[in-house]
C-alpha positions in Angstrom: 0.0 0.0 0.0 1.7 3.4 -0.9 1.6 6.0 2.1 0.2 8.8 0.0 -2.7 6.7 -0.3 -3.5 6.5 3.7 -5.5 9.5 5.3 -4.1 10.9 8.2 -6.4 12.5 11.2 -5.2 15.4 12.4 -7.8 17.5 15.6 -8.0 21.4 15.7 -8.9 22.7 19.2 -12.0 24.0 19.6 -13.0 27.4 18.3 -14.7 30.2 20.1 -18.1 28.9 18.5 -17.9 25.3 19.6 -17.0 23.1 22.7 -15.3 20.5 20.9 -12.4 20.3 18.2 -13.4 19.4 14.5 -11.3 16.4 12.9 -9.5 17.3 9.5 -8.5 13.8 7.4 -5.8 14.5 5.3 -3.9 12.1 2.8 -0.1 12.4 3.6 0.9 13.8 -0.3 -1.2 16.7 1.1 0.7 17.1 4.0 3.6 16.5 2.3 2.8 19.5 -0.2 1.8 21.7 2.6 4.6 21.3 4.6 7.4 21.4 2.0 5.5 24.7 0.8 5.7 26.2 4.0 9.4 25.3 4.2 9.8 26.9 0.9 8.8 30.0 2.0 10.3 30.2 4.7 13.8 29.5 3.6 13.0 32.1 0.8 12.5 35.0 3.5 15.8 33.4 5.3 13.8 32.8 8.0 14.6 29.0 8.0 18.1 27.3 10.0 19.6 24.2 10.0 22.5 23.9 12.4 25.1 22.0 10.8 27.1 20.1 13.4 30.1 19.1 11.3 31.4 19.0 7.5 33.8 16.3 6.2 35.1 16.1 3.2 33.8 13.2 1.2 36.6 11.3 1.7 36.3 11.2 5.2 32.8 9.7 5.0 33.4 6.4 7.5 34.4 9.1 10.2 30.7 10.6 9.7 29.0 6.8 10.3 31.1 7.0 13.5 29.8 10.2 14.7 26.1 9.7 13.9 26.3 6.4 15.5 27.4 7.9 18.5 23.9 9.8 18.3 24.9 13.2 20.3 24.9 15.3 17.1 23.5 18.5 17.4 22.3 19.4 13.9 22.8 18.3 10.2 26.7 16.4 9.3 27.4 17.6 5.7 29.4 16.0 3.4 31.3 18.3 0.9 33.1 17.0 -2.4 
């Protein structure tokens, strides 16, 4: 079964008008679309960061397996060519 095929459930709170929160079903390609949209934008206004832990050159690759299978890294490990 493909994922973007499955509906998700996702529950707003309640709004001023009513006491209880309204369900919104959502397939996951839809969520995926929002949420990569809204990333867009916001690494457009430069208002997006991703702390980057470390960069290796590519030829240093094994010592990056080592370090992420330590799993204390604080942000993203880049590899650089």
């Amino acid at each position: 079964m493909k994922s973007a095929a499955c509906p998700i459930a996702g529950v707003r709170p309640p709004s001023p008008d009513s006491a209880h929160g309204e369900i919104d079903v959502l397939r996951v390609e839809d969520l995926r679309r929002r949420l990569g949209g809204a990333l867009a934008r916001l690494a457009a206004r430069g208002e997006l960061e991703v702390p980057i832990a470390r960069t290796y050159p590519l030829d240093q690759v094994r010592d990056t397996f080592r370090e992420l299978e330590q799993g204390h890294t604080h942000g993203k490990i880049v590899l650089r060519p």
